[in-house]
C-alpha positions in Angstrom: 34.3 12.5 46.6 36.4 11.6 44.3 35.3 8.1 43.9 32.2 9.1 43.8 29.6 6.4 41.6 27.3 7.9 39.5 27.1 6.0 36.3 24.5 3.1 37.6 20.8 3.6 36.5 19.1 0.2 38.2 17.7 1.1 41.5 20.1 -2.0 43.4 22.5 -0.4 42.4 22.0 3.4 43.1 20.7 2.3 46.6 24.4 0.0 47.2 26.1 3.5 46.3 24.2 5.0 48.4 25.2 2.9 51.0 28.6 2.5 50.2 28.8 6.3 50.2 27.3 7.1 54.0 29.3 4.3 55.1 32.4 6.0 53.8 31.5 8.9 56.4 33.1 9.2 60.0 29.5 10.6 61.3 27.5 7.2 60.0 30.2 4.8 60.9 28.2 2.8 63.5 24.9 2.9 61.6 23.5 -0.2 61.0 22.2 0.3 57.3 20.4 -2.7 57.1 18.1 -1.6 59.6 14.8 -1.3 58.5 14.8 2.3 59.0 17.9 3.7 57.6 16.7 0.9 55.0 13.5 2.5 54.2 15.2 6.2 53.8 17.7 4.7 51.4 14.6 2.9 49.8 13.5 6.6 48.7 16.5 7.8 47.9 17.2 5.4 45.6 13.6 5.3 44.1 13.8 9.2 43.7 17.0 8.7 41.5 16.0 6.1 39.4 12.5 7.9 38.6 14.9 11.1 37.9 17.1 9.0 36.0 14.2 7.5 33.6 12.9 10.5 33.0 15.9 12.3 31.7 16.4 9.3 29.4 12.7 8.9 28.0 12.7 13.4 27.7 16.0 12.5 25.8 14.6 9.7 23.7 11.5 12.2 22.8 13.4 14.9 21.3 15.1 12.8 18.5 13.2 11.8 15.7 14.9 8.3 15.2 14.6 7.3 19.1 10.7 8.8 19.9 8.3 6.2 21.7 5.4 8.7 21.1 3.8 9.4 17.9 3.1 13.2 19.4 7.0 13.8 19.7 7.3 12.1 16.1 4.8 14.4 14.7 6.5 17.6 16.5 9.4 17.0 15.6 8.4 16.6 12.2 6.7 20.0 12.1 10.4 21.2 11.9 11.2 19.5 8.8 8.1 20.4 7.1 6.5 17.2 6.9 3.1 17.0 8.2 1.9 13.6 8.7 -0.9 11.6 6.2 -3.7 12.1 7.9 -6.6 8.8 7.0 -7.5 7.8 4.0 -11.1 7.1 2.8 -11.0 3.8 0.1 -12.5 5.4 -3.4 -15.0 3.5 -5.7 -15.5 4.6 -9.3 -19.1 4.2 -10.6 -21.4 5.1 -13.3 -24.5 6.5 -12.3 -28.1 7.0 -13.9 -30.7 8.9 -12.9 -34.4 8.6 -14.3 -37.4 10.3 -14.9 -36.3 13.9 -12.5 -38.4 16.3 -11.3 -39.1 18.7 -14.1 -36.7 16.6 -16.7 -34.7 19.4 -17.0 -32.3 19.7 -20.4 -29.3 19.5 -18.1 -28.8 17.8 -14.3 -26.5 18.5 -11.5 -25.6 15.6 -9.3 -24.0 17.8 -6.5 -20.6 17.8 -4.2 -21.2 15.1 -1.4 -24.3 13.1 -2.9 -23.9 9.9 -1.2 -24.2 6.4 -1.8 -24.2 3.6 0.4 -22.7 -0.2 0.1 -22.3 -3.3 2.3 -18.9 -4.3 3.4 -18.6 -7.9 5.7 -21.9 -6.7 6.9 -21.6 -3.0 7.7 -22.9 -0.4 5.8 -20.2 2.7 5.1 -21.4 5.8 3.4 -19.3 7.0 0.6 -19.7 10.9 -1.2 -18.9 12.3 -4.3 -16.0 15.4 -4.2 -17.3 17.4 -6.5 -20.3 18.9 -8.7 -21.5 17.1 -11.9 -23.5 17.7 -14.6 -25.2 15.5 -17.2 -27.5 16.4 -20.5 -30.9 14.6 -20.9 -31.1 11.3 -22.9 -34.7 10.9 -23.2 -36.0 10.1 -19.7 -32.3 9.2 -18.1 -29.4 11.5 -17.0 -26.1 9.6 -17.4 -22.8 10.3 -15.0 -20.1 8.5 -15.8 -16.8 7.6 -14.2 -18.2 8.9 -10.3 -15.5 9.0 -7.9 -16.8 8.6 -4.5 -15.0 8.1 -1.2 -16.2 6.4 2.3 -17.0 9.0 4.4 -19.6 10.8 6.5 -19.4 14.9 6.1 -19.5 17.4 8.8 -19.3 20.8 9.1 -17.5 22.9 11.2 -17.8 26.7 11.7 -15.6 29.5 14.1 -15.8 32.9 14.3 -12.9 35.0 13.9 -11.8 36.7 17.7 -8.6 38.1 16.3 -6.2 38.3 13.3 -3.5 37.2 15.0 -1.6 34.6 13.0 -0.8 32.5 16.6 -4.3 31.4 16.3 -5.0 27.9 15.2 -8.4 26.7 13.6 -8.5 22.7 14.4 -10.2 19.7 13.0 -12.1 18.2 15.3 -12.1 14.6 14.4 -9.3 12.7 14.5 -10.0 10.6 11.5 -10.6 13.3 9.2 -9.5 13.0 5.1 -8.0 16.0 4.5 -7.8 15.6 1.1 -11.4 16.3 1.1 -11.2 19.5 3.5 -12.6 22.5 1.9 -12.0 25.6 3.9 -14.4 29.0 2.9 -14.3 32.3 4.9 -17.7 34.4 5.2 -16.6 37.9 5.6 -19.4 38.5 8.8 -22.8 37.3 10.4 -24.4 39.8 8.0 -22.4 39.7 4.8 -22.9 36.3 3.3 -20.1 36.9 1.0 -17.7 33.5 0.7 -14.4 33.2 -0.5 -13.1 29.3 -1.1 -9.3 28.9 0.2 -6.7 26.5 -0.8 -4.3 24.4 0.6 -0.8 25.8 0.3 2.1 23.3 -0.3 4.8 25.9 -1.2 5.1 29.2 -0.2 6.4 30.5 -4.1 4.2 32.8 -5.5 2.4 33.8 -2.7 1.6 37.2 -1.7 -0.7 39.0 1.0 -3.1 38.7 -0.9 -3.4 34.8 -1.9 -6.1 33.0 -0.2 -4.7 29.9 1.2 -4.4 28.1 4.2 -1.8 25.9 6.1 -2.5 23.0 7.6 0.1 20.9 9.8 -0.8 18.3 13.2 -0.7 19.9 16.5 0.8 18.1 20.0 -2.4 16.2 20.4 -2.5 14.7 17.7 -5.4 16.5 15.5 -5.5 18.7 12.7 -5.0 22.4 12.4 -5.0 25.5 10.4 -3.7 28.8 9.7 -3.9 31.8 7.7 -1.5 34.0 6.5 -0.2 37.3 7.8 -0.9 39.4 5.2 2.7 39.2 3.4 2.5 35.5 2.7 -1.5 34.5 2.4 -4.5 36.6 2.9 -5.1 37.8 7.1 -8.1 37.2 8.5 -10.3 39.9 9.8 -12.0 40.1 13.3 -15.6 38.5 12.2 -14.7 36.4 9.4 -16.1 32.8 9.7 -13.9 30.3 9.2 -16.3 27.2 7.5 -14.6 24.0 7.1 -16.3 21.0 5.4 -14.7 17.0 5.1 -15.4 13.9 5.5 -14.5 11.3 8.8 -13.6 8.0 7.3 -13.1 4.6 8.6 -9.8 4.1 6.5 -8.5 0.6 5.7 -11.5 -1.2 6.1 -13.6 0.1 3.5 -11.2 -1.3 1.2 -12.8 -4.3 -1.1 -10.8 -6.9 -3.1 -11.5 -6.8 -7.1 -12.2 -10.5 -7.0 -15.3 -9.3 -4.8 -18.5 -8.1 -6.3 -19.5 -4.3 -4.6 -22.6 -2.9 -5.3 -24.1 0.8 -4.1 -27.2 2.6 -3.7 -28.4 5.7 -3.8 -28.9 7.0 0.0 -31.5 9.8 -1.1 -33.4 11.4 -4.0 -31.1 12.9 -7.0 -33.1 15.4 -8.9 -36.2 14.7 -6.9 -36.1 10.9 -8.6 -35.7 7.9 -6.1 -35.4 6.1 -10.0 -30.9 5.7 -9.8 -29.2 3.3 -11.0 -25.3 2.5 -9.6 -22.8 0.6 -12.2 -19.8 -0.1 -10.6 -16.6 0.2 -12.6 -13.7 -0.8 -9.6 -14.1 -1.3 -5.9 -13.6 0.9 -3.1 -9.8 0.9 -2.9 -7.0 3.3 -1.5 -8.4 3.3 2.1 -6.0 4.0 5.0 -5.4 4.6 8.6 -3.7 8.1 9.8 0.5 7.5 9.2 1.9 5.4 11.8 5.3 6.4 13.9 7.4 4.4 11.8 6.3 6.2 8.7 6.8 9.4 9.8 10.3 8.7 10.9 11.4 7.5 7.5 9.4 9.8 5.4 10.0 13.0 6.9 14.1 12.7 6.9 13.5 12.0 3.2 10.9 14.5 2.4 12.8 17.5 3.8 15.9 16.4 1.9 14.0 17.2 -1.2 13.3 20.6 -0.8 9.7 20.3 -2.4 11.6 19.5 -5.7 12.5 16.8 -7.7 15.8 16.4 -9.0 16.5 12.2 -8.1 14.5 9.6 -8.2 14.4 9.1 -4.2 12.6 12.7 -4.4 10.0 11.1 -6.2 10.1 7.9 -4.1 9.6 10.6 -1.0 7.3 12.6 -2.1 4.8 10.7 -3.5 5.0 8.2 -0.3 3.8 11.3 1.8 1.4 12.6 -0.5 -0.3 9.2 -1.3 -0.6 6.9 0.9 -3.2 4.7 -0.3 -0.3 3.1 -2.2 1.4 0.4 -1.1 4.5 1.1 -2.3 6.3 2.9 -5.2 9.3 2.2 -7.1 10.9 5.4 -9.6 14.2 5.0 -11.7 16.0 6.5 -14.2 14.6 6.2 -18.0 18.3 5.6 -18.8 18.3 2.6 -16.4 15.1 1.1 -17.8 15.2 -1.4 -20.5 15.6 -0.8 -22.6 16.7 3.1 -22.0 14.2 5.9 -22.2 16.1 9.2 -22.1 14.7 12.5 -20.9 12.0 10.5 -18.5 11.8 9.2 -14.9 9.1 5.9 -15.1 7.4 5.6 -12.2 5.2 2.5 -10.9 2.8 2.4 -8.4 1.3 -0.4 -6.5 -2.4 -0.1 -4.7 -3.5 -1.7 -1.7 -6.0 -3.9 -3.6 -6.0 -4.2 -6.7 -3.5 -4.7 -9.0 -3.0 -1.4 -11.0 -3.8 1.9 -10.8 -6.2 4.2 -12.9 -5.4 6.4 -15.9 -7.5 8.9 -13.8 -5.0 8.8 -10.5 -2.2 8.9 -12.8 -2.8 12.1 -14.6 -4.0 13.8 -11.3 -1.0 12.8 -9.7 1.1 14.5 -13.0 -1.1 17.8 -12.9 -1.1 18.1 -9.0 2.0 17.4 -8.1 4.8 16.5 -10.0 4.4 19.3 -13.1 5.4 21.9 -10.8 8.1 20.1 -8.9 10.2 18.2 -11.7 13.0 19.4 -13.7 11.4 21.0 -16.8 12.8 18.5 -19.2 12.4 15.4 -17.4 9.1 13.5 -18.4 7.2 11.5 -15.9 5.9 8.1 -17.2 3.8 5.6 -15.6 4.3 1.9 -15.9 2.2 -0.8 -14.2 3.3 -3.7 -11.9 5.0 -6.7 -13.2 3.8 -9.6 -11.1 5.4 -12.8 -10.3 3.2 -15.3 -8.7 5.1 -18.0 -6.6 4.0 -21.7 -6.3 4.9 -22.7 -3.8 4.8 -27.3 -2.9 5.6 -27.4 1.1 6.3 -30.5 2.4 6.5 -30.8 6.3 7.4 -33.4 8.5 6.1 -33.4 12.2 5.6 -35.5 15.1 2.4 -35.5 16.3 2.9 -36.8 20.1 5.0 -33.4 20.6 1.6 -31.0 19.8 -2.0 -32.0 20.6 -3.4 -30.1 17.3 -4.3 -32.5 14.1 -2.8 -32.5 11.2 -5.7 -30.5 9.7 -4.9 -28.0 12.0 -1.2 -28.1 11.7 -1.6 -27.8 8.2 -3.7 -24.8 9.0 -0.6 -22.9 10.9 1.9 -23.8 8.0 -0.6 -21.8 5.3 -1.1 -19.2 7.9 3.1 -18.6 7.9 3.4 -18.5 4.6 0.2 -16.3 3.9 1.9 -13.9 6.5 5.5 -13.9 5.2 4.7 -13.1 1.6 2.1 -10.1 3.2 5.2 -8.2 5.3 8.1 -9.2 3.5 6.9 -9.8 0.0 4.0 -8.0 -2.5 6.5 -4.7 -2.7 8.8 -3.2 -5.1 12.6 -4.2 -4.6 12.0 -7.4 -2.3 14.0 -10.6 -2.3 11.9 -14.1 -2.0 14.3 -15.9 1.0 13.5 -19.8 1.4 15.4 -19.9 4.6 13.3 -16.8 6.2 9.7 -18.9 5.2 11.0 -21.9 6.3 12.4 -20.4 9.9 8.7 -18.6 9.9 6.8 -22.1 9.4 8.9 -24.0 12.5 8.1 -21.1 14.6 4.7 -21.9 14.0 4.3 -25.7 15.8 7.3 -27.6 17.6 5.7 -30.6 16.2 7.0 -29.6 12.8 11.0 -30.6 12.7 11.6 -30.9 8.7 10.2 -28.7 6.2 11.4 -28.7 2.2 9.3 -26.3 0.4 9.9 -26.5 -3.7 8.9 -23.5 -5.6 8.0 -22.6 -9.5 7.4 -18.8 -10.8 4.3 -17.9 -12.6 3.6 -15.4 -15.3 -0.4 -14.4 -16.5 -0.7 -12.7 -19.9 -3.7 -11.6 -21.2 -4.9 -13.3 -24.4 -7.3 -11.6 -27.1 -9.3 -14.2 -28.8 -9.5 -14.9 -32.5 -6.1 -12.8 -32.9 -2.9 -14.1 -33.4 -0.8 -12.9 -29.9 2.6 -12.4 -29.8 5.5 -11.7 -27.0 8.9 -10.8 -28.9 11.6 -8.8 -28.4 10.5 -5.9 -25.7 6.9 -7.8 -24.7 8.8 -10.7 -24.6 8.1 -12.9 -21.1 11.1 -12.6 -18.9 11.0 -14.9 -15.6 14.6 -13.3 -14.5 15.8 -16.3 -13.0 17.4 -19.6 -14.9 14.7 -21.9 -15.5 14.9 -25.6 -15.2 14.4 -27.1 -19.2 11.3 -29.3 -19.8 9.2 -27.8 -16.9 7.5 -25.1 -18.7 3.7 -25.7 -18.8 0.5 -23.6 -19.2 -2.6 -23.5 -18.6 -5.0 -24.8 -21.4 -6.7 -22.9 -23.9 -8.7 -23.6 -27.4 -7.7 -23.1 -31.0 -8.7 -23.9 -34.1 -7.0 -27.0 -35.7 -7.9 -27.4 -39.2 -11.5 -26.0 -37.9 -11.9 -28.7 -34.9 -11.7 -27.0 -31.5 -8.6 -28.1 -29.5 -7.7 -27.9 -26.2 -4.1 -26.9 -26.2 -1.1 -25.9 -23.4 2.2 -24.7 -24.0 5.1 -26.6 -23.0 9.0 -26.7 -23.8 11.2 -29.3 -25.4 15.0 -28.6 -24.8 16.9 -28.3 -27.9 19.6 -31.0 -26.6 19.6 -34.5 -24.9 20.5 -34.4 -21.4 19.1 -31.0 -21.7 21.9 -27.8 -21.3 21.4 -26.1 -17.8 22.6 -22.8 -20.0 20.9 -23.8 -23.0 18.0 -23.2 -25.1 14.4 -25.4 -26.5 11.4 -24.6 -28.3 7.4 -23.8 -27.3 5.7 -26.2 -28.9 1.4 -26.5 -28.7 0.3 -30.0 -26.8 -3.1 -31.9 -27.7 -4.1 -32.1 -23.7 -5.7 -34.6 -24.8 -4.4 -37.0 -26.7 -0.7 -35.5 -25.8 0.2 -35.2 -29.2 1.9 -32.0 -30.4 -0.3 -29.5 -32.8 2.5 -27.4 -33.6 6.1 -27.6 -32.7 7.7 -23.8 -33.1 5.7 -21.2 -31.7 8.3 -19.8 -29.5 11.9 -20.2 -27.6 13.0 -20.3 -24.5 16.6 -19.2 -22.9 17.2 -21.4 -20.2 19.7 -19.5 -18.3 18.1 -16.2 -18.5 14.8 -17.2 -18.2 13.8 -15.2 -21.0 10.6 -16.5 -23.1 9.5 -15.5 -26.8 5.9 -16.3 -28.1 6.1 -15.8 -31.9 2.4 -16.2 -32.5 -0.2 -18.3 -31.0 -4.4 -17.4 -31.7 -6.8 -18.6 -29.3 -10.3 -19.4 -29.7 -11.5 -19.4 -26.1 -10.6 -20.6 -22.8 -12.1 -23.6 -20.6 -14.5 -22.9 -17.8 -12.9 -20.5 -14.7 -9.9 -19.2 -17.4 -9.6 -16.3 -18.4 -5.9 -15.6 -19.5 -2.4 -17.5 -20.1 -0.7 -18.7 -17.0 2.8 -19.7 -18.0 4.5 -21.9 -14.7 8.2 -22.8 -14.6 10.8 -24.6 -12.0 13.3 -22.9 -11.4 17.5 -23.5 -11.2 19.0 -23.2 -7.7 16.5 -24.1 -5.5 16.9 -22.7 -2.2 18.4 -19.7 -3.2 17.4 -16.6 -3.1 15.0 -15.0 -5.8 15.6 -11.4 -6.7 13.5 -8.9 -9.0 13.9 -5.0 -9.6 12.4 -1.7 -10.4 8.7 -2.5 -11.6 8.5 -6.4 -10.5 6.8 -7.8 -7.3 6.5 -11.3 -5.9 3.2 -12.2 -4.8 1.7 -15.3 -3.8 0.0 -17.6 -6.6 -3.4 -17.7 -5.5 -4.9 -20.1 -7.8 -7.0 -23.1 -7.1 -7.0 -26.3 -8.6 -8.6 -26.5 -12.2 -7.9 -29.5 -14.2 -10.3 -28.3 -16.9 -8.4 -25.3 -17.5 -4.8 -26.9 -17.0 -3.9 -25.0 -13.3 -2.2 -26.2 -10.5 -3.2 -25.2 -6.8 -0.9 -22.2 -5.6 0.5 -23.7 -2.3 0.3 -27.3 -1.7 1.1 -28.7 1.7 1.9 -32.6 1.9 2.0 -33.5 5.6 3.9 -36.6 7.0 3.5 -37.5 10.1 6.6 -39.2 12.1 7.1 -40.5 15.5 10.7 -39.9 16.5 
């Protein structure tokens, strides 16, 4: 017994012990083992003890946050942190709406909670709602509502009646794609008594008392929504009759989302006011759409969410909290004011990055202040917003390939080269705090054909300012253009624009000239304006460049207009140490230049692939 194998998991190997183990035994010792009989028995044994064996280890795995397979266990397990999982998000348009000629033409008109509009998206229709009540005076025949929020959605109601007051009972959701930031929960006190009271979702238990109306809401076992009352000590209890009424919308999530470079347009799907006579302005595209929190979310939100203690004190507490409350962002950097640049004491700045789009709306930001930071942060500590800093990078790949070792075209290898890089700049790019790594694209691209066998890929950064026309624009000091990276001198270009030289219309770019011959790697050189035409310079000083720091000062240039398909400054460099590395911080995100080729307005394509073929 005392030699005695027990440590062996694989199902060879339990039966050998097996084996080994009866053989040991003076009552077995003429058994013939590999018989097929004694064979079969062992057979089970072994099978029994390997199923037993994989069991223990997957129950094991389950009850651990960082090891669970299953997004259930994830979820439980989160329940004792206090996290509940983001349920989906429905994407939300902003539009301006205009109703004519209503029945009556009433002095004032309410456009009601969950009027909905309708758009086309790749060929399906998606419903989208309003949230909540609004009301607009009469203009002569036309009722104006500006600024509409409205997310993808279809409503439905839900009703239960009250069996008992016990707090063990659960009220749950039945959809499992429901927005629960649109979930509005009432209670009728009985059948008879029409009396409603609205409830509210409770995030924090301070302040509460038996008699605050407010629900809980958390994600059961199966994976679906639930809520609670309270017990008459903390929250309102419930009475035997009540009617629990719950109201919200099932969205689609990610794929109503619409790119701003797409034109969205939406209807009316019924009668406001009586009058079939609405017009729909769109001010942005549906946008902040997502799909319920995946497993790997919850395991690195809820850890960081329950160290916060539903306050904020450091700037990962923001980072945690507003990842679990919001996430129809893509992802969110917070520092310090007295690490910003320059420093900004007594504030924590705050940038947030959307899944399409660019920025995000005054509107969102100031909800997100009065909702849920105010009565979170340290009393003295301002939040400030600051939009994304975006780098574009151009990117010239050239590849080398043998085309005897693939049966694909060049057209097509081609094809798979600007499918790696389009995928390696969309997961490991386009966030806050991520490194551009040559060496990781290129390994990316020769996974993708082994016809390819050399790739050199050359990149420059980009920059786009707006310009305001007819006004001299300048980018000193603070607004100056930082490309935080040394920058190769003479390669600094932009794309064209028009001024006014002595009253003739020129089309005009920026370049640099280095301010010594060969130029100085850690030097300096002037901006100077460029006829793109005749290649003569207009003027030679309206700006300086720092070379090693990559730091770039406009002291005044004033546009007139901009060629056909331009609409603001794009300001292109090479860059020093190519290969290496490319590294930005706090607000900045690499993303990848998506321009096409426009020689009237001075801009190079955004990835250029030169293939050579080669028969080794």
């Amino acid at each position: 017994m005392s030699q005695l194998r027990i440590a062996e998991l694989d199902f060879d190997q339990i039966k050998s012990n097996l084996k080994t183990f009866l053989t040991a035994q003076t009552s077995f010792s003429d058994y013939d083992f590999e018989g097929s009989n004694l064979s079969s028995l062992l057979d089970v044994l072994a099978y029994n003890t390997h199923y037993n064996a994989y069991l223990a280890n997957m129950v094991m795995n389950e009850m651990f946050l960082d090891s669970a397979i299953k997004r259930s266990s994830a979820v439980s397990i989160a329940k004792h942190l206090g996290y509940t999982p983001t349920s989906a998000r429905g994407a939300v348009a902003d539009i301006d709406v205009v109703v004519t000629s209503p029945t009556g033409l009433p002095t004032s008109l309410t456009m009601d909670r969950y009027t909905q509009f309708t758009t086309s998206i790749d060929g399906t229709t998606y419903t989208f709602a309003t949230t909540e009540d609004m009301t607009s005076l009469r203009s002569g025949l036309t009722y104006t509502f500006n600024d509409v929020s409205v997310v993808e959605g279809t409503i439905q109601n839900f009703n239960y009646i009250v069996a008992d007051n016990s707090t063990e009972i659960k009220y749950v959701l039945p959809s499992a794609s429901i927005d629960t930031t649109t979930l509005q929960v009432s209670v009728q006190t009985s059948p008879s008594d029409l009396t409603t009271t609205v409830y509210t979702l409770a995030t924090d238990i301070t302040g509460l008392d038996g008699t605050s109306t407010i629900f809980f809401l958390e994600q059961n076992s199966r994976e679906r929504y639930e809520i609670n009352f309270g017990d008459g000590i903390i929250g309102k209890q419930l009475t035997k009759g009540n009617i629990v009424k719950l109201q919200f919308l099932v969205t689609s999530g990610a794929v109503a989302n619409v790119s701003d470079t797409t034109s969205q347009t939406f209807s009316a799907l019924s009668s406001i006011g009586g009058s079939t006579l609405v017009a729909v302005t769109v001010n942005s595209n549906s946008t902040g759409g997502a799909d319920e929190e995946t497993i790997t979310s919850i395991k690195y939100n809820a850890p960081k969410v329950n160290a916060t203690g539903n306050r904020l004190v450091t700037a990962s507490d923001y980072e945690a909290l507003l990842t679990s409350r919001y996430p129809n962002f893509e992802s969110i950097s917070v520092w310090g004011g007295e690490e910003n640049d320059p420093p900004i004491y007594g504030k924590v700045i705050i940038s947030l990055k959307p899944f399409n789009g660019s920025t995000v709306s005054d509107t969102t930001k100031n909800s997100i202040i009065a909702d849920t930071l105010k009565s979170k942060k340290v009393l003295a500590i301002q939040p400030e917003f600051v939009d994304p800093t975006y780098y574009y990078v151009n990117l010239t790949v050239n590849a080398s390939y043998n085309p005897s070792q693939t049966t694909l075209t060049s057209t097509a290898v081609k094809s798979l080269i600007n499918s790696a890089v389009t995928a390696y700049f969309s997961t490991d790019l386009q966030k806050f705090n991520k490194s551009y790594n040559q060496t990781k694209l290129i390994s990316s691209i020769l996974l993708t054909s082994p016809s390819i066998f050399s790739i050199n890929v050359v990149e420059k950064l980009q920059r786009r300012l707006p310009l305001v026309l007819n006004t001299t624009n300048i980018f000193t000091t603070d607004t100056s253009i930082k490309f935080r990276n040394s920058i190769q001198p003479g390669q600094l270009t932009s794309s064209y624009f028009y001024i006014l030289n002595n009253t003739v219309s020129t089309l005009v770019k920026i370049t640099d000239l280095p301010d010594s011959t060969p130029p100085d790697l850690n030097g300096s050189g002037v901006l100077r304006l460029v006829d793109t035409v005749s290649g003569l310079t207009v003027n030679s000083g309206v700006g300086t460049v720092n070379y090693a720091t990559g730091a770039v000062s406009i002291t005044g240039i004033t546009p007139s207009g901009f060629p056909t398909g331009i609409s603001e400054l794009n300001l292109t460099c090479g860059i020093q140490n190519i290969g290496q590395n490319i590294s930005l911080s706090r607000n900045e995100i690499f993303v990848i230049d998506d321009n096409t080729l426009n020689a009237t307005g001075g801009t190079i394509a955004g990835v250029t692939i030169n293939m050579t073929s080669f028969v080794q």
